[in-house]
N, C-alpha and C positions, 0 to 999 in steps of 0.2 A: 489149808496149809498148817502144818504144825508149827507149836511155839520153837522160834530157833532161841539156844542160849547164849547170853550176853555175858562180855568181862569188866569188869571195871579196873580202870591200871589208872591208880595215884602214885603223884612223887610229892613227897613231905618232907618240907625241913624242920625240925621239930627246933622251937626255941625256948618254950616254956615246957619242962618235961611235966613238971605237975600236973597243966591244963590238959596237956596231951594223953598223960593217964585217965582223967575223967572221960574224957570222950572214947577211950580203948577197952574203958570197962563197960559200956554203955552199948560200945558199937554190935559187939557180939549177939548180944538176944535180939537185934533190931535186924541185922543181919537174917536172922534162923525166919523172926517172923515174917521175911518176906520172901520165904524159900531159896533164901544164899548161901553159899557156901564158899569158907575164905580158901585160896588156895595156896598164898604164898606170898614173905615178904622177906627183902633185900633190902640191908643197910650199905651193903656195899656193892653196887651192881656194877659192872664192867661193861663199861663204854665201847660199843667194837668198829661202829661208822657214822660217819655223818656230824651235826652239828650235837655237840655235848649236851646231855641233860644237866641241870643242876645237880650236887651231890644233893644227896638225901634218904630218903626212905622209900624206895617203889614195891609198892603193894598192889595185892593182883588177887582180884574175887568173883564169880559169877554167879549170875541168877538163870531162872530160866527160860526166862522171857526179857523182850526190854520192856513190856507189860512192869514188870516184877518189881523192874531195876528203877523205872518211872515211879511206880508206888512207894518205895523204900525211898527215895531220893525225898520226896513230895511230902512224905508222911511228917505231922505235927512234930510227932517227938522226934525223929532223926532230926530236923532243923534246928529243935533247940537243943538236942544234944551234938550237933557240929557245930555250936558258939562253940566250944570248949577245943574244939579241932581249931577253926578260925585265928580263936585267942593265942593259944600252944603250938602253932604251926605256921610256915610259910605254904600254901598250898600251890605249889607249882601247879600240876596238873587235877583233872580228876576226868578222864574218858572213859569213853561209853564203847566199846568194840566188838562189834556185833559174829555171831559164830560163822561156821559155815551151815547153809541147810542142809537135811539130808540127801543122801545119793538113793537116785532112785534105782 
């Protein structure tokens, strides 16, 4: 069975912008190295049902595997460079959402 791809959809409330840039400058090349690719982030995302998310920052990236997405998460340096997200951030979310497989 082939690797299916994975998205990662965080919502951030940023409270320390500083600390938040340390980690946004960091996240990129850790990102690349574990074959990610970002797809897209919203400071103002529109609420359309259901219960409200917190306002904040929802960001949305995939890998191509959850192989990938486990490695990157797991990995040394993204840990100690997410204190800096941690510090700089209220982390509402950070999910894992799995793709569809292919059609045969």
């Amino acid at each position: 069975m082939p690797d299916i791809p994975v998205y990662i959809v965080a919502n951030l409330i940023a409270h320390d912008k500083a600390e938040y840039l340390k980690y946004e400058k960091g996240f990129f090349p850790l990102l690349k190295k574990h074959g990610g690719s970002f797809i897209t982030y919203d400071d103002n995302a529109k609420h359309l049902e259901g219960s409200e998310p917190r306002p904040g920052r929802m960001i949305i990236f995939q890998f191509p595997s959850e192989a990938a997405a486990e490695a990157w998460y797991n990995d040394p340096e993204y840990q100690a460079l997410s204190e800096h997200r941690r510090a700089g951030t209220d982390t509402v979310s950070l999910t894992l959402v799995h793709g569809l497989p292919p059609r045969s």
